[in-house]
N, C-alpha and C positions, 0 to 999 in steps of 0.2 A: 070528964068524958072526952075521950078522942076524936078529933073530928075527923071525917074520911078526907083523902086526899083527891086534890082536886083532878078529874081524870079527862083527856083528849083522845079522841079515834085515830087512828093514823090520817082521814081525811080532814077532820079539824088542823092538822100540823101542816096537809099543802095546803088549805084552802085560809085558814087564822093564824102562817106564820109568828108573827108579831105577836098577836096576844097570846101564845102558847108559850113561846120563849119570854114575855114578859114575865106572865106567872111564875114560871120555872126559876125566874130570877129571884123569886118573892121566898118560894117555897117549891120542894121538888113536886114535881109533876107526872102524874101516870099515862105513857103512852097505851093506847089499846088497836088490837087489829082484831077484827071479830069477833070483839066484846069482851075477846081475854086479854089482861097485863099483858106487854110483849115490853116496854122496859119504861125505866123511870129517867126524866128529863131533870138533872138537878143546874144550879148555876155553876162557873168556875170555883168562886167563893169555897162553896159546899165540896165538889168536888175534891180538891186542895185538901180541904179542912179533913174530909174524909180519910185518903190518901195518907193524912199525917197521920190520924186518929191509928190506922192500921200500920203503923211502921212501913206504910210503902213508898215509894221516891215517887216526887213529882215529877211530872214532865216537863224540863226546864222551860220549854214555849209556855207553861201556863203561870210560872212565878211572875208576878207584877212586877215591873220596872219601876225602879224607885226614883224621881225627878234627880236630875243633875241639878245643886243649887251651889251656885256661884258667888263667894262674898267676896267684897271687896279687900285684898290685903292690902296692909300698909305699905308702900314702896320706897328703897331704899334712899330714892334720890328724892323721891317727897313730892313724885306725880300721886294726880288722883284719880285712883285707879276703878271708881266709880263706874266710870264714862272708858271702858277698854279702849273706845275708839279714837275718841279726842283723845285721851292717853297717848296712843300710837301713834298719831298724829305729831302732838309735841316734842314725845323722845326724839322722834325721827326731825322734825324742824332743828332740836335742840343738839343733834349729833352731829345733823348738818353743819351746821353755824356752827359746831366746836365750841359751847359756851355751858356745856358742861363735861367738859375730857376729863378736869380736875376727879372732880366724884365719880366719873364713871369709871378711870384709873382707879381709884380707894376702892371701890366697889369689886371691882373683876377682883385684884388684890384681895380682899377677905375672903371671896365666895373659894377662888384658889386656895386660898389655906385648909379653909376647910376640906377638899377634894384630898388636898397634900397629906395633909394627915391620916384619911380615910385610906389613902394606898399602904400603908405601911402596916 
């Protein structure tokens, strides 16, 4: 059997914000004004979900943003690029002091090549 769906007055929604929108997050929830349905409060989730369900487009402000995750790559000169900052730190000490132009030379030279060939 169906259980009825959990329902709010429209003065429930000024006066129990929080627990209204709580619910709603759980399960859609029935607004009422004068004892009649006047609309149903569902979460973004469902919303979405819904939306999809009916071939309709989402509203891009409601698509989730998906975390930026940053790995560390390998680096060509063989900093550890772990630590971006201490990284930054070294190249920049290490560009100073000129005691690695050798491989930073080798370096520009291959990434070059690659560019070079791409034009053509």
């Amino acid at each position: 059997m169906e259980r009825a769906m959990l329902s709010f007055t429209s003065a429930d929604l000024q006066r129990r914000t929080g627990e209204v929108q709580a619910s709603a997050g759980q399960e859609p929830v029935v607004l009422t004004d004068y004892g009649k349905p006047r609309n149903v409060m569902v979460s973004v989730e469902e919303y979405v979900r819904l939306k999809k369900a009916a071939g309709e487009t989402v509203p891009p402000a409601l698509i989730p943003k998906r975390p930026v995750v940053v790995r560390a790559m390998p680096d060509a000169l063989g900093y550890d690029t772990h630590d971006l900052d201490a990284a930054a730190r070294r190249m920049a000490e290490d560009a100073l002091s000129g005691s690695t132009a050798v491989a930073v030379d080798a370096e520009l030279a291959r990434v070059r090549s690659l560019f070079a060939g791409a034009r053509r």
